[in-house]
C-alpha positions in Angstrom: 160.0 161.4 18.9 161.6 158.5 17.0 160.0 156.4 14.4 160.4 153.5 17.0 158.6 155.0 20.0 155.8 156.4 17.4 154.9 153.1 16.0 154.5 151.4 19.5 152.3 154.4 20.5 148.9 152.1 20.1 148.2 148.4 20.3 148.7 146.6 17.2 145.0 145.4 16.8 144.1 149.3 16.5 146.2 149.7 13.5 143.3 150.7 11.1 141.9 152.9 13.6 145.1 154.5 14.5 145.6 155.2 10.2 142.4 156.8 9.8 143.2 159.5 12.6 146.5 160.1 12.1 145.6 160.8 8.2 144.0 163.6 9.9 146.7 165.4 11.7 149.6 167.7 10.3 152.7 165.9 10.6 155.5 167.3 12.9 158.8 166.0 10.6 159.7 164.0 8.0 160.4 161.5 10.9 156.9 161.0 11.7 155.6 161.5 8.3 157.6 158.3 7.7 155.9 156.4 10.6 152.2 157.5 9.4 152.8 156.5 6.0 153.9 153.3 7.2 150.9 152.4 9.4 148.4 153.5 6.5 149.8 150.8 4.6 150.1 148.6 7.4 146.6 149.1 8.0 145.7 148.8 4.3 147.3 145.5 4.0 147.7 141.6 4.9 149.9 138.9 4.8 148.4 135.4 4.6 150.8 132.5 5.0 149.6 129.2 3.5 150.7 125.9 5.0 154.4 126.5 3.0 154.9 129.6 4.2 154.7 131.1 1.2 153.1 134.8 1.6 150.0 135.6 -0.1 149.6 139.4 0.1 146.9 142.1 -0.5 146.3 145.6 -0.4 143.7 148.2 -0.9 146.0 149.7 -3.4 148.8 148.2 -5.3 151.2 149.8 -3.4 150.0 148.9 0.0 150.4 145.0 -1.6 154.2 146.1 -3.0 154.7 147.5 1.1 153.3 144.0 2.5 155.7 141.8 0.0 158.6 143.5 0.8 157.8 143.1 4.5 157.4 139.6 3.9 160.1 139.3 1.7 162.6 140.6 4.6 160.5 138.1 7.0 161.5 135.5 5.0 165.4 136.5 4.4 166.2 139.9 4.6 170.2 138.5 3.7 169.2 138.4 0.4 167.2 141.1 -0.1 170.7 143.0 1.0 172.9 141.2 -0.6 170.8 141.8 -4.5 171.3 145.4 -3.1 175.0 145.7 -2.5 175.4 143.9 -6.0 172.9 146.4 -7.6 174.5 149.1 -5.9 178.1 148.2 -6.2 178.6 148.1 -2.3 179.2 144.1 -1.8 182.9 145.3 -0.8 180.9 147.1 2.3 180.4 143.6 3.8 182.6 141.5 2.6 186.0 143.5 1.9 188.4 144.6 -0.6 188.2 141.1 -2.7 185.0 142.4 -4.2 185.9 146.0 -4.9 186.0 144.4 -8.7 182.3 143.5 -9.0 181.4 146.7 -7.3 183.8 148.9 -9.5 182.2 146.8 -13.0 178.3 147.4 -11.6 179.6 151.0 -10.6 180.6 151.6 -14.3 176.9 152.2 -15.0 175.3 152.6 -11.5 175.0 156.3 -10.2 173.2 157.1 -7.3 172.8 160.7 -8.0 171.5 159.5 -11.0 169.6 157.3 -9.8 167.9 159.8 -7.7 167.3 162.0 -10.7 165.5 159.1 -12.4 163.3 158.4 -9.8 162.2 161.9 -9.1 161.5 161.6 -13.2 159.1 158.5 -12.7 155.4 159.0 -13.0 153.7 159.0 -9.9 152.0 155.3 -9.9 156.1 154.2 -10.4 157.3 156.0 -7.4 154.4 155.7 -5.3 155.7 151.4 -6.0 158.9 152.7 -5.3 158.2 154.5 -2.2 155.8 151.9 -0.8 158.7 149.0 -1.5 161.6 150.6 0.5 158.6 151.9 3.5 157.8 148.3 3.7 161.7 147.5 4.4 162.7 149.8 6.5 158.8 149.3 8.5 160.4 145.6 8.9 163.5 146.9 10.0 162.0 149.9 12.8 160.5 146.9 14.0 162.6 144.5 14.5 165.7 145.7 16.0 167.8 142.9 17.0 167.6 142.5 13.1 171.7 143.6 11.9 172.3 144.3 8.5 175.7 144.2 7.2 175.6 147.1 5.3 172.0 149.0 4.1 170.2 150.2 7.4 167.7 152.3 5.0 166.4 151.7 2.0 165.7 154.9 -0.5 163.0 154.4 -3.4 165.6 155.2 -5.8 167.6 151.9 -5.4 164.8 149.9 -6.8 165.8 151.3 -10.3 169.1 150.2 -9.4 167.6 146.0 -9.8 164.8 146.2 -13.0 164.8 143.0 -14.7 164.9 139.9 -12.2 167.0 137.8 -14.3 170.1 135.9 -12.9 173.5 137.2 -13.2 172.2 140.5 -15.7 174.1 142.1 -18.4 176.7 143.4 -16.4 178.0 140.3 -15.8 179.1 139.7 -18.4 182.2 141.7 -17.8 185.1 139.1 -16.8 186.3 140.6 -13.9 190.5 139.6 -13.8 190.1 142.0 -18.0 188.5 145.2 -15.9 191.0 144.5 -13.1 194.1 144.2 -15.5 193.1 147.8 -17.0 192.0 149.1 -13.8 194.7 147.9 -11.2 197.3 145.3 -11.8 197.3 142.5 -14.8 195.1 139.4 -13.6 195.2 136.3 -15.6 191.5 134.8 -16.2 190.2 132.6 -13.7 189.5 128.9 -14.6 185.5 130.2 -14.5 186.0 132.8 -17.3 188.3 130.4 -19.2 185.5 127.6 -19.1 187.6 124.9 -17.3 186.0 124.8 -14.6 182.5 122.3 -15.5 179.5 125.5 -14.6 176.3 124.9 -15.1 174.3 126.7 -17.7 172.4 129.7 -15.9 169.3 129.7 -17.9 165.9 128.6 -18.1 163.4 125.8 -19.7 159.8 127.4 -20.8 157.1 125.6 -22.9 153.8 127.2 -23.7 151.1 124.2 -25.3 148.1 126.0 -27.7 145.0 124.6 -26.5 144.2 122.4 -29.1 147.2 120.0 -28.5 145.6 119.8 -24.9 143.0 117.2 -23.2 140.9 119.7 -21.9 140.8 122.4 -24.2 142.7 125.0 -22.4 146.8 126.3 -22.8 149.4 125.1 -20.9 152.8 126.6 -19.7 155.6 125.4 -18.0 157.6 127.6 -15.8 161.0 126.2 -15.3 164.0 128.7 -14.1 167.7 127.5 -14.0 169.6 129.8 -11.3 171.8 129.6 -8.3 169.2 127.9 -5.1 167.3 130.6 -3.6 167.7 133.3 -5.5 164.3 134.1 -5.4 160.8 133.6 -3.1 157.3 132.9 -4.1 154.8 135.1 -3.9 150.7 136.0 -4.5 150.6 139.8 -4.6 146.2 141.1 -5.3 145.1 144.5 -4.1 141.5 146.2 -4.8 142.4 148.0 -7.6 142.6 144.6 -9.9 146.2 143.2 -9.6 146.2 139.3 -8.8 149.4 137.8 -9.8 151.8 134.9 -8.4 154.8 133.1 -9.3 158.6 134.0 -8.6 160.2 137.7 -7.1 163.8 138.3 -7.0 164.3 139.1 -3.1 164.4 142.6 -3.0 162.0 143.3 -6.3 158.4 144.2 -5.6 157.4 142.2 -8.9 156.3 139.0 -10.3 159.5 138.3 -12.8 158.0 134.8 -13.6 154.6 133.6 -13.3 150.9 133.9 -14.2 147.9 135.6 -13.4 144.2 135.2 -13.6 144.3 134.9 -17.5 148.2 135.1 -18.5 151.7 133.7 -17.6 154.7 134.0 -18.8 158.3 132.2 -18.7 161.8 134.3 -19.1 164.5 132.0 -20.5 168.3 133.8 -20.7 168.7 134.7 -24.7 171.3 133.7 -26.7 170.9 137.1 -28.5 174.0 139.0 -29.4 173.2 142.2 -27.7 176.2 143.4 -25.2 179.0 144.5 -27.7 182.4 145.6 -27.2 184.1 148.2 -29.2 188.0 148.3 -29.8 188.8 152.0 -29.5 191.8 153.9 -30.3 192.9 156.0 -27.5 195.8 158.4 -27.9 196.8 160.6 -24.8 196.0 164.4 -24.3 197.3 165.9 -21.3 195.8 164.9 -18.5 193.5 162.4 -20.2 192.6 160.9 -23.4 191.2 160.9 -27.0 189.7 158.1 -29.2 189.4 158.1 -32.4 185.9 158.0 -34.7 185.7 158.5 -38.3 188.4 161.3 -39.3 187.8 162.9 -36.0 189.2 162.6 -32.1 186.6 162.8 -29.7 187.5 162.9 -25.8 187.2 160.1 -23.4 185.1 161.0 -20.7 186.5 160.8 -17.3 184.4 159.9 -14.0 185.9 159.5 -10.6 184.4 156.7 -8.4 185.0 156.1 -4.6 184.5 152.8 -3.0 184.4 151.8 0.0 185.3 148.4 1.3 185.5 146.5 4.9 189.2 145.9 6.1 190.1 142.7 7.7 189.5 144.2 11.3 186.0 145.3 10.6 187.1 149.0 9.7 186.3 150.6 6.6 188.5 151.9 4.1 188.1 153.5 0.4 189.5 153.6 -3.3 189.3 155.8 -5.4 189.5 155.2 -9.1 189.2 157.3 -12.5 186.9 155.4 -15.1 186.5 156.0 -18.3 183.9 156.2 -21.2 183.2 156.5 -24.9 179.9 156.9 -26.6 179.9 153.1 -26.8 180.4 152.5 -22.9 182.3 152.4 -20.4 186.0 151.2 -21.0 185.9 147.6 -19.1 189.6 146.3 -20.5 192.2 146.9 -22.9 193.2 144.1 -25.1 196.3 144.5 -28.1 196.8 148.0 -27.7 193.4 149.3 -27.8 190.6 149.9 -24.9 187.6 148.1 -24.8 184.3 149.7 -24.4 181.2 147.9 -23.8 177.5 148.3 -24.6 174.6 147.2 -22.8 171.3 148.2 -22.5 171.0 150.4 -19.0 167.1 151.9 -18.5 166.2 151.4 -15.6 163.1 153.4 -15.6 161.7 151.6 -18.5 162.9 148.1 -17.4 160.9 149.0 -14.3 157.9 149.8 -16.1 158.1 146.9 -18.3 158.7 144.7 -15.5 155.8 146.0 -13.5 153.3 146.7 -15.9 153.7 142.8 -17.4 152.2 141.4 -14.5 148.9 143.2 -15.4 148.5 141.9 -19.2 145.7 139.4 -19.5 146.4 138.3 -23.2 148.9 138.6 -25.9 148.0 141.9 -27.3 148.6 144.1 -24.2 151.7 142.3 -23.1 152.9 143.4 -26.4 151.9 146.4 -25.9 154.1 146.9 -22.6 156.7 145.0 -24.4 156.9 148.1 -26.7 159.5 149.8 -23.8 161.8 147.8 -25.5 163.7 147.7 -21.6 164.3 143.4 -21.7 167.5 142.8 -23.1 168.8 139.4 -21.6 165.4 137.4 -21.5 163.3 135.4 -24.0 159.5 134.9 -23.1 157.1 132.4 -23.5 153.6 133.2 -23.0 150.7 131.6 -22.2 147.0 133.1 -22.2 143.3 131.9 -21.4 142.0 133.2 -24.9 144.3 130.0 -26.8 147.4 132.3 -27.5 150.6 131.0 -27.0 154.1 133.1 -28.1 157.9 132.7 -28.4 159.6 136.6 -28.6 163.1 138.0 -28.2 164.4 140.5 -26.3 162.9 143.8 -27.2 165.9 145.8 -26.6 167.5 144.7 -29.7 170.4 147.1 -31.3 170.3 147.5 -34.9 173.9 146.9 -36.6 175.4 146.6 -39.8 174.8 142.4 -40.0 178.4 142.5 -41.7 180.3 142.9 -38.5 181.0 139.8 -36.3 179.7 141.5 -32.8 180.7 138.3 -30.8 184.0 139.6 -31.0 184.9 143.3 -30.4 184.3 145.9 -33.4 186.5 149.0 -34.6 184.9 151.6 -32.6 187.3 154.2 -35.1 184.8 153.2 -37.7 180.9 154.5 -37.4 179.5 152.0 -39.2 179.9 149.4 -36.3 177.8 151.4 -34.2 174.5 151.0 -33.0 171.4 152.3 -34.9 168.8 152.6 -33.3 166.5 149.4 -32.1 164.5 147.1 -34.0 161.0 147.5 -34.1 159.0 144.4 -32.8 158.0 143.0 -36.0 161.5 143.1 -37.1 162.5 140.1 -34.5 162.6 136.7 -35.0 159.5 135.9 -32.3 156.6 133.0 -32.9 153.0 134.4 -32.1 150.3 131.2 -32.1 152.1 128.6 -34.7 150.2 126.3 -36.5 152.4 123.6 -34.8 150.7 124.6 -31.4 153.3 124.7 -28.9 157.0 126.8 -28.7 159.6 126.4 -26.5 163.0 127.8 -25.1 166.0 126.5 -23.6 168.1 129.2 -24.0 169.0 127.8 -27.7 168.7 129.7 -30.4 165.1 131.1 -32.3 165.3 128.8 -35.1 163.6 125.6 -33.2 161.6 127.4 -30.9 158.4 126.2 -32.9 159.0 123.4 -34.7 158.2 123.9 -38.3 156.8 127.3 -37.8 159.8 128.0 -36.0 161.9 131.7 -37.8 164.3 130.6 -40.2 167.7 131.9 -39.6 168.2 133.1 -43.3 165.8 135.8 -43.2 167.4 137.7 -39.9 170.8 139.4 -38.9 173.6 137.0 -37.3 173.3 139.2 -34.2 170.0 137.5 -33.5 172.0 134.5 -32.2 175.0 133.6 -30.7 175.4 130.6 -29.3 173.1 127.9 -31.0 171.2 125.0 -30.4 171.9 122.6 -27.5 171.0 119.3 -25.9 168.0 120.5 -23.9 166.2 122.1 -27.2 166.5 119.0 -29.0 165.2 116.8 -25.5 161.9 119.4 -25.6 161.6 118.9 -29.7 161.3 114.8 -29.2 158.8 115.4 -26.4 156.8 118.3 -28.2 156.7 116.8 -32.0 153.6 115.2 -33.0 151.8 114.6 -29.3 148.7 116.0 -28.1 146.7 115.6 -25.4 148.8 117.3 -23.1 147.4 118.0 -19.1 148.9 119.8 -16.4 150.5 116.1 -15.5 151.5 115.4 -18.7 153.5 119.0 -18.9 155.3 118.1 -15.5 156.4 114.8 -16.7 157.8 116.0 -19.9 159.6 118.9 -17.5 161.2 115.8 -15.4 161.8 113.5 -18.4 165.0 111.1 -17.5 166.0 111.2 -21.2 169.9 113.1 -21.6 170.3 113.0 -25.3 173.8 114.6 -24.9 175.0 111.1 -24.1 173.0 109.3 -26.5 174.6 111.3 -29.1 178.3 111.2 -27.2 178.6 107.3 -26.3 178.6 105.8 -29.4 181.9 106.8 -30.6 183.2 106.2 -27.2 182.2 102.7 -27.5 183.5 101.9 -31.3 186.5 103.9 -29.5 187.1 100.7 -27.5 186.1 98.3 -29.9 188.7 99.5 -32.0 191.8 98.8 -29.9 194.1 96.0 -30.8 193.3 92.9 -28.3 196.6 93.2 -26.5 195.6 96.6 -25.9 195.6 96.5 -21.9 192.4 99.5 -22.2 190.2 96.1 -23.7 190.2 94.4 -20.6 190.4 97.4 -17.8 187.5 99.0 -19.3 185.1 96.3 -20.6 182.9 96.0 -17.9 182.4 100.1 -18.2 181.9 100.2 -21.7 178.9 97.1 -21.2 177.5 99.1 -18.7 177.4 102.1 -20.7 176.1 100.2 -23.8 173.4 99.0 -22.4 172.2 102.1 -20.7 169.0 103.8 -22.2 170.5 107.0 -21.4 168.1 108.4 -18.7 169.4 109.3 -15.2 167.8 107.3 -12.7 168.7 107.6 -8.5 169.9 104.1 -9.2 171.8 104.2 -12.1 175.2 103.1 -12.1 175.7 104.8 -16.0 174.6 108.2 -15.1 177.6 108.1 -12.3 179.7 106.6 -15.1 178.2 108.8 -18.1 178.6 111.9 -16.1 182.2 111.4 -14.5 183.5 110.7 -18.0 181.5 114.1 -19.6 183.2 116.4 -16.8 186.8 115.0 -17.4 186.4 115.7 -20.6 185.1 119.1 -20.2 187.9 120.1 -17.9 189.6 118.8 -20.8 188.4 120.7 -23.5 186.2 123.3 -21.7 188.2 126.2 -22.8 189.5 125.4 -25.9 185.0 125.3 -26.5 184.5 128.4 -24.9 187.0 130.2 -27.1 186.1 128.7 -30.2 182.2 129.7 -29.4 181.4 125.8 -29.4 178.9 123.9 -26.9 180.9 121.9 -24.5 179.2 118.4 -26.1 179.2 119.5 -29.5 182.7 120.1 -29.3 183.3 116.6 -27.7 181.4 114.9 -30.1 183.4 116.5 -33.2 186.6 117.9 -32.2 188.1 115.3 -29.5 190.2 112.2 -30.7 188.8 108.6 -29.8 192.2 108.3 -27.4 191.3 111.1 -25.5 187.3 109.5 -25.1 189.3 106.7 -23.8 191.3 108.2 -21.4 188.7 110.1 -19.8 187.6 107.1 -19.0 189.9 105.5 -17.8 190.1 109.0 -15.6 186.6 108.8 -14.5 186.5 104.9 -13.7 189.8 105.9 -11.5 188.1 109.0 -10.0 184.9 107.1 -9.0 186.8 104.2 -7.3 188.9 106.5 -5.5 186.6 108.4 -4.2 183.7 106.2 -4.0 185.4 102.8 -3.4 184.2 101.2 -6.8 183.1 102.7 -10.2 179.8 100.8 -9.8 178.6 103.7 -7.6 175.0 104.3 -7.9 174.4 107.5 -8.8 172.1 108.5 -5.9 175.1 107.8 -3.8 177.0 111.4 -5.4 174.4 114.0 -6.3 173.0 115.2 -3.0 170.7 118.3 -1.9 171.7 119.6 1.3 170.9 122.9 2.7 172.8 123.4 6.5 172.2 127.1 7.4 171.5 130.9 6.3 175.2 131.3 4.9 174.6 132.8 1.3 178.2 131.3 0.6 177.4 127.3 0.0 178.9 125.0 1.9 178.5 121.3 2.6 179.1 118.3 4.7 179.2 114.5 3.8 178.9 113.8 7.4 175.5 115.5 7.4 172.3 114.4 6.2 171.6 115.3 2.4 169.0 113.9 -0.1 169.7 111.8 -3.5 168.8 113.8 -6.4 168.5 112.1 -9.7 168.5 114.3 -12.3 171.6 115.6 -13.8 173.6 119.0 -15.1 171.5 120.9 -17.8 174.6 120.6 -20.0 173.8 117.0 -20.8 170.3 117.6 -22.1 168.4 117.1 -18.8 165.7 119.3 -18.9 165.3 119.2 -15.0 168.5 120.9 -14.1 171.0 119.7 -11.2 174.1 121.5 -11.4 176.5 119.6 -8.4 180.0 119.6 -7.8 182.4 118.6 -5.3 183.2 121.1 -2.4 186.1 121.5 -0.5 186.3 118.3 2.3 183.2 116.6 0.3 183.7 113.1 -2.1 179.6 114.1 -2.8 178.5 116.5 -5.2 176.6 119.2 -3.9 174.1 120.7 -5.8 173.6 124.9 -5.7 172.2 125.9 -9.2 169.6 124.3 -11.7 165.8 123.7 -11.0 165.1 126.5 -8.4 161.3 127.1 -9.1 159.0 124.9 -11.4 155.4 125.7 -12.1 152.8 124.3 -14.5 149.9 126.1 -15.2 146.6 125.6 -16.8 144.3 128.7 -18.3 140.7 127.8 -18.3 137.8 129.0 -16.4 139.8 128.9 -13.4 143.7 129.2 -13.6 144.7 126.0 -12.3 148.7 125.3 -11.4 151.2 123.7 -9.3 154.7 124.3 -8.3 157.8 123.4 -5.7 160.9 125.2 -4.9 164.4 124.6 -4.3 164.7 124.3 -0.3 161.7 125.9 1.3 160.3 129.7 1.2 162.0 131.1 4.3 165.8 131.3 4.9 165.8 131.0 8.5 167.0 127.6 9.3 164.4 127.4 12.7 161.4 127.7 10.9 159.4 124.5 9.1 159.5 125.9 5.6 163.8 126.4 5.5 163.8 122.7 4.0 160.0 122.1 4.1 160.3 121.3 -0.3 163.8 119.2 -1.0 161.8 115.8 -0.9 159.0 117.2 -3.5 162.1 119.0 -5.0 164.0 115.7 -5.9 161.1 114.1 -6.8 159.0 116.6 -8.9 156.2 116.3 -7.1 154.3 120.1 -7.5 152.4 120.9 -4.6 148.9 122.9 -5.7 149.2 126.6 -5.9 146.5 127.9 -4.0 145.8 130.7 -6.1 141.8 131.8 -5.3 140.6 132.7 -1.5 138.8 129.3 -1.6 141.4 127.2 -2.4 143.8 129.2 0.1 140.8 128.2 2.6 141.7 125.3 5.1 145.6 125.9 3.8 146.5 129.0 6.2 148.8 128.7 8.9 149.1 132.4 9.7 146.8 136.3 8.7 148.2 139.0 9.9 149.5 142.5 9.0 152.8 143.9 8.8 154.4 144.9 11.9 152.0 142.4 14.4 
């Protein structure tokens, strides 16, 4: 008998009954064994969808509430949950052909599934029993529903969910430019205009502020959540069971944990870091026979050699496969070659801690045991602001921090021939440059660097390693300084205004010179009289982007010429895009960007006095995980702006092929503010809506609260879920 025909075998509304016997009886196969274990924890658990659509789930264990998210999460958009998998896995090529072998080969450089399988069967039980109950829950979605047709991953193993630990956007691994692993892999491939930092990309990161209580009206600690990634890369979730666990905020599709939110007594905020912690090592390979050595100290050690096979989708639907031989020091995996020597690179890879750590976080109720759990040491990529009902409030690193010798510049690839550039060890948590409860009562992080994330109690550079940063400050740290210094009596309001503040200091700082720029051409200069109405608009703009605003339009077309300009001569130099503008490029050039900008907006727009509601658009069409866009379709004005410029509520748009709009797909995708007192008290709104399918009510059911910042309440406690449910049910009815 099939697992089909076994789960239709009694109505749905005897599920519970149905459990309890067939708990009883001896399984037949592993086929049915399969089908019982899912209806126990279809019995076991429910889904509750409030009037948003967003699933509130609960189990008698927490692994029947882990089964009941990822049901709902492949209810909601089972694409994605796929697609995080066929990254994770290195299998995108499966669906959508040989262009991304290259991702799959770079993720496959650390991803082994027999591995994989080894590490799960090492977990402790509570960790696969999670496991287990995540991929039941997805495949129980997928034994019922048919006429459901993944591209690719008809079954999901508890072993992949090591394969996806940490929740952040883009991860470690991507760090790898993909045209330098190609070029040493398969044929030279120049950079793309991405990797060389031409193309105008907005900053994949996060805004997180955590306020101490006494700096509050009420008396209790406030923090905002506030992640920058591509639209929809994650849902929103509730997940309580009977053994204690009651947390909500934002999954990843496809991860059966909180990676950004709160509980009953504790929240917390990942920002990207700007920590120094994925090194390349310049190694120096001679060959030996059939393969190779690389040198270290006086001796030659060999390069390991692993064969990889993947598979990719021809043209005609068919499937064909590569094979290629990687390589691998005791550094890493080689991911290029660059003057004659290979490149390794090393990143953290734990996938059993990270799992842990990731879990386990959303059960700490103050400061103390989420230190505790931080003591894995499995986050490498993420900063965290915390947030607890006790008063605490904390800024810390990554914990997976490498020790090195600080007199090695590890933003550029080391001599791997020499030992003393390796890694030693990791630092102990006290060692890293983290703010617990300042005196100045609030921290923040814009994924800047440590040394502001706390005013005057912030760390001071001095006293730690250069590896601690690598990127430094930028416009959206000094925005959340002015807003933070010297006020009090903030409320959950006040925290959600400050998190839509119109103020872009990048400009205020940038304009200026632009303007004594024109003041200082000769009066014959033609440029005085073409661009003095542009330069009195932008003079007297306050700087603040408004839906209105015929500056912001002007302000902003000017700051992307420029940084097509200049955005890779930055990027090389290790320079933020405005920082670089403001002290490397000539007043001529300033000019002529205008003059670019004013020519680009009248082109496109019919005159430069375009308000700028008219060009930054949210429009979502259908399911396609590829955006795409239409100005002939309806859209909605969006008035905040890129991240790059200091706006703290990011909006990262851009022209798309056929479009004179720009089309936003990255930025502000979740933002929650929450309140710890008595009763956890927050709010929050989403990019879109909570389900992907473009029939139902909640595909597009938040862009007007979205553009706006208007939170909706989180209905976080069964009374306040009361009167807000549109559907109860349990998986599979």
């Amino acid at each position: 008998m099939d697992r089909l025909s076994l789960l239709r075998r009694r109505p749905r509304r005897r599920v519970a009954a149905v459990a309890a016997l067939v708990a009883l009886a001896a399984p037949a196969d592993a086929a049915e064994r399969e089908a019982l274990r899912w209806r126990r924890h279809a019995a076991a658990s429910t889904i509750t969808r409030d009037d948003w659509g967003i699933p509130h789930v609960h189990g008698r264990s927490d692994a029947d509430a882990v089964f009941a998210l990822s049901y709902a999460q492949a209810e909601d958009d089972l694409a994605r949950v796929e697609a995080n998998y066929l990254t994770a896995l290195g299998r995108t090529a499966e669906a959508e052909g040989e262009a991304a072998l290259w991702a799959d080969l770079r993720q496959r450089l650390f991803v082994d599934d027999a591995e994989l399988r080894a590490g799960y069967a090492a977990c402790p039980p509570w960790l696969r029993a999670l496991a287990q109950a995540w991929a039941d829950g997805l495949n129980f979605y997928l034994a019922t529903h048919p006429a459901v047709r993944p591209r690719v991953l008809t079954r999901y193993e508890p072993w992949m969910a090591l394969s996806f630990t940490e929740g952040s956007i883009g991860g470690d691994v991507e760090r790898i430019p993909l045209s330098a692993l190609r070029s040493f892999y398969d044929r030279p491939t120049p950079p793309t205009p991405e990797e060389r930092g031409v193309v105008p990309r907005e900053p994949s990161g996060s805004n997180g502020i955590a306020i101490a209580p006494r700096l509050t009206r009420d008396g209790h600690a406030l923090l905002l959540i506030n992640p920058h990634t591509s639209f929809y890369f994650r849902s929103e979730a509730q997940l309580s069971s009977d053994t204690g666990l009651n947390v909500y905020g934002a999954s990843t599709w496809g991860q059966f944990f909180v990676y950004q939110g709160f509980n009953a007594h504790a929240g917390w905020m990942h920002t990207s870091s700007t920590v120094d912690n994925v090194d390349e090592f310049a190694e120096r390979v001679e060959r030996r026979g059939a393969g190779w050595t690389y040198r270290y100290g006086k001796a030659r050690r060999p390069v390991a050699a692993r064969a990889v096979s993947l598979r990719y989708r021809r043209t005609d639907g068919t499937m064909a496969e590569r094979r290629f031989t990687t390589w691998r020091t005791h550094h890493g995996p080689i991911t290029a070659e660059r003057d004659g020597r290979w490149i390794a690179t090393a990143l953290m890879w734990r996938p059993r801690p990270a799992l842990e750590q990731s879990w386990l976080r959303t059960r700490a109720t103050d400061l103390a045991a989420y230190l505790r759990i931080a003591g894995r040491k499995a986050n490498s990529s993420n900063d965290t602001i915390f947030a607890d009902d006790r008063g605490e409030i904390a800024f810390l690193m990554p914990q997976f921090m490498p020790r090195r010798a600080d007199r090695f510049d590890y933003t550029r690839p080391v001599d791997g021939s020499d030992p003393r550039t390796d890694w030693h060890g990791l630092h102990a948590l006290a060692t890293l440059p983290s703010v617990l409860s300042p005196r100045t009562g609030w921290v923040h992080n814009t994924n800047d660097w440590p040394w502001t994330a706390a005013g005057a109690d912030s760390p001071r550079a001095a006293d730690y390693p250069r590896y601690m940063d690598q990127t430094g400050g930028n416009a959206r740290g000094a925005h959340a300084d002015l807003l933070l210094e010297g006020k009090s009596g903030w409320t959950v309001e006040a925290l959600r205004a400050a998190a839509y503040d119109s103020y872009l200091p990048a400009f205020a700082r940038l304009l200026p010179p632009l303007v004594a720029a024109w003041r200082a051409l000769p009066a014959t200069d033609p440029r005085r009289a073409a661009l003095a109405a542009p330069i009195a608009e932008l003079e007297r703009w306050d700087h603040r982007w408004a839906a209105e605003s015929v500056a912001t339009s002007l302000a902003v077309f000017w700051g992307d010429q420029l940084w097509r300009e200049v955005g890779d001569v930055a990027q090389v130099e290790r320079v933020n895009v405005p920082d670089y503008i403001a002290t490397r490029v000539t007043a001529a050039a300033k000019l002529a960007a205008l003059e670019a900008a004013v020519a680009r907006l009248t082109r496109d727009f019919g005159t430069w006095r375009t308000p700028w509601a008219q060009i930054n658009r949210f429009q979502r069409l259908d399911d396609s995980i590829a955006p795409h866009f239409d100005d002939a379709r309806a859209s909605v004005p969006v008035p905040f702006t890129s991240a790059q410029w200091g706006s703290l509520a990011s909006f990262g748009a851009k022209r798309w092929p056929g479009t004179r709009r720009s089309y936003g797909t990255s930025g502000n995708s979740f933002v929650a503010v929450i309140e710890f007192g008595p009763r956890v008290r927050a709010a929050a709104v989403m990019a879109g809506g909570q389900s992907g399918d473009p029939a139902s009510r909640h595909f597009v059911d938040q862009v007007e609260r979205y553009a706006s910042g208007a939170l909706r309440p989180i209905y976080f406690y069964p009374d306040e879920l009361a009167g807000h449910v549109e559907r109860r049910y349990r998986p599979g009815e």
